[in-house]
CHARMM-style PDB file with segment names, atoms N, HN, CA, C and O in Angstrom:
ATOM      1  N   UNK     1      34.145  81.342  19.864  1.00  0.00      PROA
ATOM      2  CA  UNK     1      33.865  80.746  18.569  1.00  0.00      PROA
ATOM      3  C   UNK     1      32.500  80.076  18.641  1.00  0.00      PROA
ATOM      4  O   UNK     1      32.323  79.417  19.666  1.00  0.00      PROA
ATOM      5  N   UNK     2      31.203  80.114  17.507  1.00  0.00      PROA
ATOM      6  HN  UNK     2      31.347  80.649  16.674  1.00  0.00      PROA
ATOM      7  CA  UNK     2      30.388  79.842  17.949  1.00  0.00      PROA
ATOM      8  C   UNK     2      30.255  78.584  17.144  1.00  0.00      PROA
ATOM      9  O   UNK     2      29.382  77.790  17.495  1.00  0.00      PROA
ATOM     10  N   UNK     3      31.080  78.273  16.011  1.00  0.00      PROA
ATOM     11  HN  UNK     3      31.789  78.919  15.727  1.00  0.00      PROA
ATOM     12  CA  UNK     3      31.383  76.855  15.609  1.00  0.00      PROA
ATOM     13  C   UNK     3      32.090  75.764  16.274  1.00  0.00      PROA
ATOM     14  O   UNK     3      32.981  76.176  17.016  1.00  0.00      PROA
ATOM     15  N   UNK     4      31.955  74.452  16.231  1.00  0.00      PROA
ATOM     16  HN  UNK     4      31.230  74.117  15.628  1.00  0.00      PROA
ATOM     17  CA  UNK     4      32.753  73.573  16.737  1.00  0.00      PROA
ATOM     18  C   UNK     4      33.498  73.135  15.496  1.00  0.00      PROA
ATOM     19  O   UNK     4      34.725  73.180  15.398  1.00  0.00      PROA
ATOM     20  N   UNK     5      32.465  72.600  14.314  1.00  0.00      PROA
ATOM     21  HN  UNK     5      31.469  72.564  14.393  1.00  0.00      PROA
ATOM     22  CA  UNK     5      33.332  72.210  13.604  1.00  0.00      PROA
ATOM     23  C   UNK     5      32.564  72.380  12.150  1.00  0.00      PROA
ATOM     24  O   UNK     5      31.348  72.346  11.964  1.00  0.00      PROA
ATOM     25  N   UNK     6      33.620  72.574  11.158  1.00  0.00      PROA
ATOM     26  HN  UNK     6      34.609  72.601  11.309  1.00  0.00      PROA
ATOM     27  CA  UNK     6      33.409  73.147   9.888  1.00  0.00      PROA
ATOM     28  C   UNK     6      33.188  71.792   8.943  1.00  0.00      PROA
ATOM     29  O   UNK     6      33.873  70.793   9.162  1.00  0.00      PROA
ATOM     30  N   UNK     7      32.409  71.810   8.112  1.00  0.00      PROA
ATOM     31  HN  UNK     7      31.853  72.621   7.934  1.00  0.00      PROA
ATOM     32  CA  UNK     7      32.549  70.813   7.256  1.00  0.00      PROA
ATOM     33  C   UNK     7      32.214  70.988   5.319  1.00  0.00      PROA
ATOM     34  O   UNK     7      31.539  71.911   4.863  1.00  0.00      PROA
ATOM     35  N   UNK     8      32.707  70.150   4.658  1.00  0.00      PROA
ATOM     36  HN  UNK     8      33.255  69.400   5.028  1.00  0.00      PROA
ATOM     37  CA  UNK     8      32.727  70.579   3.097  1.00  0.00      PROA
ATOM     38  C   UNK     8      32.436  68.986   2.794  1.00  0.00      PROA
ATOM     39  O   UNK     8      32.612  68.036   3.558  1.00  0.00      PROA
ATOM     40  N   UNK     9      31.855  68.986   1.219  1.00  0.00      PROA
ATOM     41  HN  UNK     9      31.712  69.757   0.598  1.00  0.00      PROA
ATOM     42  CA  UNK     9      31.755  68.013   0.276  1.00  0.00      PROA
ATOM     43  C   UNK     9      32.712  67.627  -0.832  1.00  0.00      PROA
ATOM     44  O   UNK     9      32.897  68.103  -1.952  1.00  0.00      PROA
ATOM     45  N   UNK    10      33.150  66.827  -0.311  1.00  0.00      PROA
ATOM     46  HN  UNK    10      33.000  66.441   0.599  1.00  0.00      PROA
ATOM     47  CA  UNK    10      34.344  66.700  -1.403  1.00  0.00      PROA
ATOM     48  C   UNK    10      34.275  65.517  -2.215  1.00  0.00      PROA
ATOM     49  O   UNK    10      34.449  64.397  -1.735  1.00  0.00      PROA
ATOM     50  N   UNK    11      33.916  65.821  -3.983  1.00  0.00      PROA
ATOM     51  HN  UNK    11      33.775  66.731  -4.373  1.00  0.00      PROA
ATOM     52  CA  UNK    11      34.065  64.430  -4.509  1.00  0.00      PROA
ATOM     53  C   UNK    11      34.982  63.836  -5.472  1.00  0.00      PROA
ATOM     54  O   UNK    11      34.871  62.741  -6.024  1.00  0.00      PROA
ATOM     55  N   UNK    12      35.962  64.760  -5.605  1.00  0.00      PROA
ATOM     56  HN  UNK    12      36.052  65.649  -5.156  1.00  0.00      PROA
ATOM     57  CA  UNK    12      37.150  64.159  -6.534  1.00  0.00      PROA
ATOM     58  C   UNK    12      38.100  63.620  -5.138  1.00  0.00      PROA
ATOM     59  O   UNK    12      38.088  64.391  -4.178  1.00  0.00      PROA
ATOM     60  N   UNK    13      38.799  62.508  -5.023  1.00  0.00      PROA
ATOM     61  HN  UNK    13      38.809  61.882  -5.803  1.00  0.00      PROA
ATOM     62  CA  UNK    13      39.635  62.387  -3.919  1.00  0.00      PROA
ATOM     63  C   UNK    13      40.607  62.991  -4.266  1.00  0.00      PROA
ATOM     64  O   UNK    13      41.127  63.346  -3.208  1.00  0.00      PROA
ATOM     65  N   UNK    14      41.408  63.468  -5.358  1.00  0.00      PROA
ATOM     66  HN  UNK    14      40.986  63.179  -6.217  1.00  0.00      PROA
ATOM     67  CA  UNK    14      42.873  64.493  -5.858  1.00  0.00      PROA
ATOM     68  C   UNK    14      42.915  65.452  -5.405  1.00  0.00      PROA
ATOM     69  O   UNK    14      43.982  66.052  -5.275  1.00  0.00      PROA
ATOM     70  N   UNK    15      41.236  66.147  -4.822  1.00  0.00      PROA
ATOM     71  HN  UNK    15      40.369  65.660  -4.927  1.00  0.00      PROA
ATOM     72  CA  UNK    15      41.492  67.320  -4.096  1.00  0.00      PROA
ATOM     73  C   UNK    15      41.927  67.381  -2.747  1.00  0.00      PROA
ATOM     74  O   UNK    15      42.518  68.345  -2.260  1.00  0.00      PROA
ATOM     75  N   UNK    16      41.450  65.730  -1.805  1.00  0.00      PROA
ATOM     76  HN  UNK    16      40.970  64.947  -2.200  1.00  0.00      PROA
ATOM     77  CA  UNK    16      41.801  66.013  -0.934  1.00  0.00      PROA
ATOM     78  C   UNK    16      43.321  66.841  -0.368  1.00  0.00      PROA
ATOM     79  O   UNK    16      43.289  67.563   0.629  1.00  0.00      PROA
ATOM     80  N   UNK    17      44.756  66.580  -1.257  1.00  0.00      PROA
ATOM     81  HN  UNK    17      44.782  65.994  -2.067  1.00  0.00      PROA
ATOM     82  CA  UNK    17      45.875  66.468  -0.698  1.00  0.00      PROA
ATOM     83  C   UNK    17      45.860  67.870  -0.450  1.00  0.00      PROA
ATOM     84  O   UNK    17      46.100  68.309   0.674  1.00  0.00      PROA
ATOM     85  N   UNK    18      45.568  68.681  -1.522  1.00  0.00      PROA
ATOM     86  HN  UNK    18      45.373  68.324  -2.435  1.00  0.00      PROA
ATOM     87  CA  UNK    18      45.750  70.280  -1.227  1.00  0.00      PROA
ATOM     88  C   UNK    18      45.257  71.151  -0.485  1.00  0.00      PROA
ATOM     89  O   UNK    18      45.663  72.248  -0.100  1.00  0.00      PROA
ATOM     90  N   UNK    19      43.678  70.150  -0.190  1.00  0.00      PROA
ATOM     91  HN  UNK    19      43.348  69.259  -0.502  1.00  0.00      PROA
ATOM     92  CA  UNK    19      42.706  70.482   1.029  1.00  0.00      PROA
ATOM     93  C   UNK    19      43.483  70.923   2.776  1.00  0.00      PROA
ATOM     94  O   UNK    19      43.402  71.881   3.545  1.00  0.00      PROA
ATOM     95  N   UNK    20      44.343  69.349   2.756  1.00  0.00      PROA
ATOM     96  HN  UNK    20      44.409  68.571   2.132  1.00  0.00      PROA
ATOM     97  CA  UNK    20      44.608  68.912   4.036  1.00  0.00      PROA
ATOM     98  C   UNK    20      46.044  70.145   4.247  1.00  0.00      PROA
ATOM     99  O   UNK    20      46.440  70.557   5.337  1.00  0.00      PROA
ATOM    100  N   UNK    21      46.593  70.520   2.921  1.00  0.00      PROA
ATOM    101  HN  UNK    21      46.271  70.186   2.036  1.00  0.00      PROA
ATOM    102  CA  UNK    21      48.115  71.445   2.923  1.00  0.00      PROA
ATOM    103  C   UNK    21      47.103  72.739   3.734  1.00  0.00      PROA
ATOM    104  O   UNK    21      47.268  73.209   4.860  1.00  0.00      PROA
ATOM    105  N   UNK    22      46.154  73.046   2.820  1.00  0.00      PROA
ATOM    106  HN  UNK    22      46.020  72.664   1.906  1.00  0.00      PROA
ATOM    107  CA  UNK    22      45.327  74.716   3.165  1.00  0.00      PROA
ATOM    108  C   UNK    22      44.922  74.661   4.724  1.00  0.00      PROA
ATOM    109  O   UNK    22      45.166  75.675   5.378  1.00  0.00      PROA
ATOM    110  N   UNK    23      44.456  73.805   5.232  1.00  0.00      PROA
ATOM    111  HN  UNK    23      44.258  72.981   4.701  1.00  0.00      PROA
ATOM    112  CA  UNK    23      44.251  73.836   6.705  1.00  0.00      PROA
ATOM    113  C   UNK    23      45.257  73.168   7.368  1.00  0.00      PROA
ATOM    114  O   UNK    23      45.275  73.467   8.561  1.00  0.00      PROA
ATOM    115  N   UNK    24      46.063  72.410   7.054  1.00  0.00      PROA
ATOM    116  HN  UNK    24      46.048  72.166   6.085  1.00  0.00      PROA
ATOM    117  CA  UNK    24      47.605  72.281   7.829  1.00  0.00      PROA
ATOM    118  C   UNK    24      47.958  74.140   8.380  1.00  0.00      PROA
ATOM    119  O   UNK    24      48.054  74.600   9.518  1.00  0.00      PROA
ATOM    120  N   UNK    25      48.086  74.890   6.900  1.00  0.00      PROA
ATOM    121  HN  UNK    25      48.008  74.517   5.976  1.00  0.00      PROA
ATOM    122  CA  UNK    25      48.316  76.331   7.576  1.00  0.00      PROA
ATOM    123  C   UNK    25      47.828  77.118   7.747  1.00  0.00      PROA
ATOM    124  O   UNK    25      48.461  78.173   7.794  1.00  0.00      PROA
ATOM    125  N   UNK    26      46.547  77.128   7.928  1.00  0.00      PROA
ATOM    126  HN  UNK    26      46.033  76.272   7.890  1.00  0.00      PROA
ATOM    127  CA  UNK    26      45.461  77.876   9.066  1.00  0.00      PROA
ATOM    128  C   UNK    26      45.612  77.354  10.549  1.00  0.00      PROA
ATOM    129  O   UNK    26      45.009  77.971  11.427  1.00  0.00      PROA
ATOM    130  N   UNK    27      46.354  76.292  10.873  1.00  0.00      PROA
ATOM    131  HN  UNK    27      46.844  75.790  10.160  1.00  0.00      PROA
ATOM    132  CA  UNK    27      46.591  75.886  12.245  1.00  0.00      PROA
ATOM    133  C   UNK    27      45.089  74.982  12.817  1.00  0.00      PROA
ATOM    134  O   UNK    27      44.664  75.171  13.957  1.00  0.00      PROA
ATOM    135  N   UNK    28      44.389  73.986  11.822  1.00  0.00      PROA
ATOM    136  HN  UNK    28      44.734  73.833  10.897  1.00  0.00      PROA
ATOM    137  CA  UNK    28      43.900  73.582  12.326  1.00  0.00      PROA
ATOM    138  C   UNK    28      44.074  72.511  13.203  1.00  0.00      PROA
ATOM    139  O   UNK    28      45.095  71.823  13.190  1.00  0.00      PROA
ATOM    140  N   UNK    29      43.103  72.320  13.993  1.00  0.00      PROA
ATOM    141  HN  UNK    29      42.273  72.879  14.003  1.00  0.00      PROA
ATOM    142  CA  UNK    29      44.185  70.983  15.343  1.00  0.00      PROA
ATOM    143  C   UNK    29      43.367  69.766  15.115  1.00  0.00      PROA
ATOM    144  O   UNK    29      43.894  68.798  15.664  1.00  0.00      PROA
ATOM    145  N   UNK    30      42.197  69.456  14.462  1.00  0.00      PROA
ATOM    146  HN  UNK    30      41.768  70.242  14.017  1.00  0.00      PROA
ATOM    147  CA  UNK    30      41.688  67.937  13.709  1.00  0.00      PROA
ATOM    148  C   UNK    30      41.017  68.077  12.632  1.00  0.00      PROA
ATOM    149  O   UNK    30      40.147  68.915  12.392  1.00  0.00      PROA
ATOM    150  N   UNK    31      41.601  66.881  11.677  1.00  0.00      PROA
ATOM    151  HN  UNK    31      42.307  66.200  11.872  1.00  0.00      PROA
ATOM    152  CA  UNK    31      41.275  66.754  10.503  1.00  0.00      PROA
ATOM    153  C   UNK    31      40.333  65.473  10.235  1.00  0.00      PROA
ATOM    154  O   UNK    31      40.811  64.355  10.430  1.00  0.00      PROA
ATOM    155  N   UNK    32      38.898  65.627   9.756  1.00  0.00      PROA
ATOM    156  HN  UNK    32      38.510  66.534   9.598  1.00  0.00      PROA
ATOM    157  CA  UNK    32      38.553  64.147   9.930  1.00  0.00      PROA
ATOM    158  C   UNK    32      37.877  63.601   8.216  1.00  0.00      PROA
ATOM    159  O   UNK    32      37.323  64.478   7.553  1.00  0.00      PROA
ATOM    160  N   UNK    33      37.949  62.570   7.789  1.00  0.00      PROA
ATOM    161  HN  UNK    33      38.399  61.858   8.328  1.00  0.00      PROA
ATOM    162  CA  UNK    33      37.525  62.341   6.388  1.00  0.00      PROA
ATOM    163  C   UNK    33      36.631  61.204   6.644  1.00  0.00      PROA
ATOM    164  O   UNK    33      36.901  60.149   7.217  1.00  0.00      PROA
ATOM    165  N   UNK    34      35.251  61.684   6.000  1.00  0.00      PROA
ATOM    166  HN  UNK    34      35.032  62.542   5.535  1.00  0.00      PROA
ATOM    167  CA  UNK    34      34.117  60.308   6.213  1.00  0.00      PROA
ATOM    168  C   UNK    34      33.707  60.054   4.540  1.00  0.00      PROA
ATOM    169  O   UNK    34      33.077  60.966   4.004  1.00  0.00      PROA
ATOM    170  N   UNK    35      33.993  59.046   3.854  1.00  0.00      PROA
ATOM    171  HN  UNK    35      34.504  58.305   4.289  1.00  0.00      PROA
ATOM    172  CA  UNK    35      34.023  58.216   2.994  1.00  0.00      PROA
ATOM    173  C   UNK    35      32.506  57.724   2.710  1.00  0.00      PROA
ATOM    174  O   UNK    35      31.919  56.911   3.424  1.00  0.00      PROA
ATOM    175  N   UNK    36      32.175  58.099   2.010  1.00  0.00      PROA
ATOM    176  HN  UNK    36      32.651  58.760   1.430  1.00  0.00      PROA
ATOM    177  CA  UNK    36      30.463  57.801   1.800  1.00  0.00      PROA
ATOM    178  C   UNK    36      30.195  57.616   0.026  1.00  0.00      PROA
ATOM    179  O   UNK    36      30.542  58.435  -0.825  1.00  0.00      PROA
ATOM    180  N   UNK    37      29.592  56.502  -0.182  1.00  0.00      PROA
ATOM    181  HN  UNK    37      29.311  55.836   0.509  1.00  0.00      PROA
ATOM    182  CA  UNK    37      29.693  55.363  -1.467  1.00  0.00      PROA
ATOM    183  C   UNK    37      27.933  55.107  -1.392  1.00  0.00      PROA
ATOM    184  O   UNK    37      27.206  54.858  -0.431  1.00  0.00      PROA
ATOM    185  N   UNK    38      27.638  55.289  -2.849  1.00  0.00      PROA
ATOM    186  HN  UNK    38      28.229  55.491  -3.630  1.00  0.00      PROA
ATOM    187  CA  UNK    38      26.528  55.039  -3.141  1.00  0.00      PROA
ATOM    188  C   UNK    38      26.450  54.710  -4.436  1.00  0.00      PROA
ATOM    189  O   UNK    38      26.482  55.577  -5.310  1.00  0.00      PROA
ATOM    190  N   UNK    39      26.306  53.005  -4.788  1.00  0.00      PROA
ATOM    191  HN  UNK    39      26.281  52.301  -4.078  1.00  0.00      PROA
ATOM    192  CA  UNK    39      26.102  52.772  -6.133  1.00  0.00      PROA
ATOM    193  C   UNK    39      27.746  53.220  -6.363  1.00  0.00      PROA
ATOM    194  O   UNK    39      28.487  53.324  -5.386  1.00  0.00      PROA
ATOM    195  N   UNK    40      28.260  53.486  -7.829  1.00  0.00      PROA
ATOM    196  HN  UNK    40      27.658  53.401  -8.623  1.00  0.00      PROA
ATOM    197  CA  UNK    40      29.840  53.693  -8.107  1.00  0.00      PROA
ATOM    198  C   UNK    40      30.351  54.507  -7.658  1.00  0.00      PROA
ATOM    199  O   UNK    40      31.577  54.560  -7.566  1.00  0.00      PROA
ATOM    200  N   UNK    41      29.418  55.539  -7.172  1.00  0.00      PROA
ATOM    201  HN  UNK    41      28.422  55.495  -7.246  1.00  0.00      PROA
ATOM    202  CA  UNK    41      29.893  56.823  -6.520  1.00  0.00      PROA
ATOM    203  C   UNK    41      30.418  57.133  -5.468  1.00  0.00      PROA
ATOM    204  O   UNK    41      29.775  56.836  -4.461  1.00  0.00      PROA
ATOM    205  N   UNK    42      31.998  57.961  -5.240  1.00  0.00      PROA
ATOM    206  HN  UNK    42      32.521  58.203  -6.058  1.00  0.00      PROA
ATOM    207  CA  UNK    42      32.306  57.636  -4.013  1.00  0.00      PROA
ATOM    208  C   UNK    42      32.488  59.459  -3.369  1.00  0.00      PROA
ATOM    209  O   UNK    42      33.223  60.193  -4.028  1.00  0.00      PROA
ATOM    210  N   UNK    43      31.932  59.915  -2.375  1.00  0.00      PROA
ATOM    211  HN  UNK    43      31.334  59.318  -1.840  1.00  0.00      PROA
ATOM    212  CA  UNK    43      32.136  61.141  -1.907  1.00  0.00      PROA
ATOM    213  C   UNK    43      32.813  61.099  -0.721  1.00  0.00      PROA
ATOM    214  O   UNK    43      32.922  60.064  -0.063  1.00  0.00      PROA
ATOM    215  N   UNK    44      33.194  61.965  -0.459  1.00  0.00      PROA
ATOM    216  HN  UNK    44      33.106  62.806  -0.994  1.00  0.00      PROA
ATOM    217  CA  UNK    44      34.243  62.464   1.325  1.00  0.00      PROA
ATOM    218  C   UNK    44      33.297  63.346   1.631  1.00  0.00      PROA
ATOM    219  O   UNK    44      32.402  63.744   0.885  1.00  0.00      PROA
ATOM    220  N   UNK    45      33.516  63.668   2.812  1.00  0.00      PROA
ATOM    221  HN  UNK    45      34.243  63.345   3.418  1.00  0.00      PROA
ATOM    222  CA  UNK    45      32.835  65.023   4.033  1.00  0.00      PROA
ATOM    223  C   UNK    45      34.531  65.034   4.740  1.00  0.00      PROA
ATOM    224  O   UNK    45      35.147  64.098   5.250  1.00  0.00      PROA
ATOM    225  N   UNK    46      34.886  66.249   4.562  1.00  0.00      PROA
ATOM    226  HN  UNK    46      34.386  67.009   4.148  1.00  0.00      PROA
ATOM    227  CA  UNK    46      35.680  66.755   5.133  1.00  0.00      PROA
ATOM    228  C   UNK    46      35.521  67.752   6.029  1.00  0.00      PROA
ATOM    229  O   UNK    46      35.171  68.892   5.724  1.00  0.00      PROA
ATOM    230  N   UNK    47      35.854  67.229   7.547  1.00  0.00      PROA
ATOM    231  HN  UNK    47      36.138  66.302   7.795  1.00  0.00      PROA
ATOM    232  CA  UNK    47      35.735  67.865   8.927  1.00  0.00      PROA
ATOM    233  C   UNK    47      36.806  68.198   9.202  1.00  0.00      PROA
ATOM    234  O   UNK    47      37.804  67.497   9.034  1.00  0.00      PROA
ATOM    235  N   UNK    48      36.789  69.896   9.911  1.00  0.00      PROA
ATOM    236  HN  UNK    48      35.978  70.465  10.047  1.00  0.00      PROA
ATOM    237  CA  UNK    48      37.570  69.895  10.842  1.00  0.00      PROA
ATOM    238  C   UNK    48      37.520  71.190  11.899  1.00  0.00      PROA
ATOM    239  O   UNK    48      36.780  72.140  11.643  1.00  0.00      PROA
ATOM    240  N   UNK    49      38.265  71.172  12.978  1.00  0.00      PROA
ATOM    241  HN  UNK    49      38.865  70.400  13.186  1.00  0.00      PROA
ATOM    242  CA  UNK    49      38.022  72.021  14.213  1.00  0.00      PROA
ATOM    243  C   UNK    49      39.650  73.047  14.598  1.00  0.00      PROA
ATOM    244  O   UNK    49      40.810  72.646  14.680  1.00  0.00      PROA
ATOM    245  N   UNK    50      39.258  74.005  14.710  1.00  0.00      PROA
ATOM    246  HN  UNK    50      38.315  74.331  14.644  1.00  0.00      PROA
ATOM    247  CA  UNK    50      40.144  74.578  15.243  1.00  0.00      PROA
ATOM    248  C   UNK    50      40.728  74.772  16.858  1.00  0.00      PROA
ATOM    249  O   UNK    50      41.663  75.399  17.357  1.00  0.00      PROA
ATOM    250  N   UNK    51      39.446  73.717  17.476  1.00  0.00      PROA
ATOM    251  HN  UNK    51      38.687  73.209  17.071  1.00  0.00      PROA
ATOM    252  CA  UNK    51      39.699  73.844  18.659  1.00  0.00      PROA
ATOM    253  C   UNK    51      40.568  72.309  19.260  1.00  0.00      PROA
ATOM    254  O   UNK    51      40.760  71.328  18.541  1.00  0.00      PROA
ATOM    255  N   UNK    52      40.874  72.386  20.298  1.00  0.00      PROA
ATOM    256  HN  UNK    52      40.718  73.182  20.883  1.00  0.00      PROA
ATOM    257  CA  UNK    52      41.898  71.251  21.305  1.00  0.00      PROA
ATOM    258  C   UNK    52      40.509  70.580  21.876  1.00  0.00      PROA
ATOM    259  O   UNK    52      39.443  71.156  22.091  1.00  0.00      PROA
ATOM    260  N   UNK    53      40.870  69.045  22.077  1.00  0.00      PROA
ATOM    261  HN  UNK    53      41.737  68.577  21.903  1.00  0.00      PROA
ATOM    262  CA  UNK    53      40.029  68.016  22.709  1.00  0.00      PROA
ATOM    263  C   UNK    53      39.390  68.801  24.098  1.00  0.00      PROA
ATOM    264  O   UNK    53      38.186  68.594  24.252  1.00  0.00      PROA
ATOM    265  N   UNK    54      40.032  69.659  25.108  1.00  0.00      PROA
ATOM    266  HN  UNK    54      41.009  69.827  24.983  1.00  0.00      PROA
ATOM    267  CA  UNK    54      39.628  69.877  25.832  1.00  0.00      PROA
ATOM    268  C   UNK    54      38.596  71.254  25.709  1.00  0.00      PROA
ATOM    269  O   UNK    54      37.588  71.579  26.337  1.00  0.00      PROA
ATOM    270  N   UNK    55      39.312  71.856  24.648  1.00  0.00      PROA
ATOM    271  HN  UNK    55      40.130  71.592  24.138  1.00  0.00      PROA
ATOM    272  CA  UNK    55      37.895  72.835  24.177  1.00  0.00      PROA
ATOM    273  C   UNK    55      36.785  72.540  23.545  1.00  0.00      PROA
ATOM    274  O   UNK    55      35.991  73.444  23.284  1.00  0.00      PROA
ATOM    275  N   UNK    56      36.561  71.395  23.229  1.00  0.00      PROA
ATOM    276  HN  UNK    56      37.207  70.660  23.441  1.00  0.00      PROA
ATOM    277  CA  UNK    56      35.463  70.432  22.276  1.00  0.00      PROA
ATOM    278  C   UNK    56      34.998  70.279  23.580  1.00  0.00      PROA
ATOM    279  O   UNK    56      34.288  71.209  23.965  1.00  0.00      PROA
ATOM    280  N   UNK    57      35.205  69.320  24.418  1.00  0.00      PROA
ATOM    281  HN  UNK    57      35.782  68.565  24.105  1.00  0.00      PROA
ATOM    282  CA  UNK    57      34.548  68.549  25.508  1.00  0.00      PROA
ATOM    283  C   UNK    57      34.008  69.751  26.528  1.00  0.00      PROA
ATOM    284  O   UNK    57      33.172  69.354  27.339  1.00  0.00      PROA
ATOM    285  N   UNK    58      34.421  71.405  26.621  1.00  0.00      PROA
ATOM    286  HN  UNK    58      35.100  71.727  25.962  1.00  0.00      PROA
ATOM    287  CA  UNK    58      34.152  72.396  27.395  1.00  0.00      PROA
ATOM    288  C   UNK    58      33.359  73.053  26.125  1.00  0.00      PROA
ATOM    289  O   UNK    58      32.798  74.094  26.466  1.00  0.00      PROA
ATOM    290  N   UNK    59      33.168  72.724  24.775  1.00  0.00      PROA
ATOM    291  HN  UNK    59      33.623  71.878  24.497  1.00  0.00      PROA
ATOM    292  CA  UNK    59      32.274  73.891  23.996  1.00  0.00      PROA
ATOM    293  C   UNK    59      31.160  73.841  25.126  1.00  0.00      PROA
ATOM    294  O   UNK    59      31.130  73.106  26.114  1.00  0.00      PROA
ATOM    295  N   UNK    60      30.185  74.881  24.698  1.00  0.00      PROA
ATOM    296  HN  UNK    60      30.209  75.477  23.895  1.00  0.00      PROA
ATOM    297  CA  UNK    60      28.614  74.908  24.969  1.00  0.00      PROA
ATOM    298  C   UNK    60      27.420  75.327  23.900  1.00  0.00      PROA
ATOM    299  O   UNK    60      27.633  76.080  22.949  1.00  0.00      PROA
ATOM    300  N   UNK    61      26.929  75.099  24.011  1.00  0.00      PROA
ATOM    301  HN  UNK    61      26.756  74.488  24.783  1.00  0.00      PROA
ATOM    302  CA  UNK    61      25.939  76.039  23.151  1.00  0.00      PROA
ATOM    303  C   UNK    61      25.035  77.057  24.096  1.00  0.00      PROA
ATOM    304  O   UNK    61      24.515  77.025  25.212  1.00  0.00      PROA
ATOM    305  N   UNK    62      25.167  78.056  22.892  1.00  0.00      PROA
ATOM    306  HN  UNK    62      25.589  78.082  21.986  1.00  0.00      PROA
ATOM    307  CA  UNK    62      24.222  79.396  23.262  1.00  0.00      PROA
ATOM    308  C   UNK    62      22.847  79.017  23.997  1.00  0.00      PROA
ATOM    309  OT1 UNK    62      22.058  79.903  24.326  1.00  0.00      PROA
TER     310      UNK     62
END
């Protein structure tokens, strides 16, 4: 796999729940949500990896 980890912009939070169902069953193994506010505006970055802690810490790059 030459990704570690995938990421999207998400700015309605209602989408998150259906987000987290769709990669629950793709078998992803971490889900991470970073919360980012500017002025009234509030956006997510939604991360996540298909790989295990020990395949993160053994990725490499090309």
């Amino acid at each position: 796999m030459q990704c570690l980890w995938f990421t999207t912009l998400v700015s309605k939070k209602e989408n998150l729940a259906s987000l987290y169902k769709t990669l629950n069953k793709v078998n992803v193994v971490e889900v991470k949500t970073i919360d980012m506010a500017q002025g009234q505006k509030t956006s997510r970055i939604l991360a996540w990896t298909f790989q295990s802690e020990t395949q993160q810490k053994n990725w490499k790059f090309d």
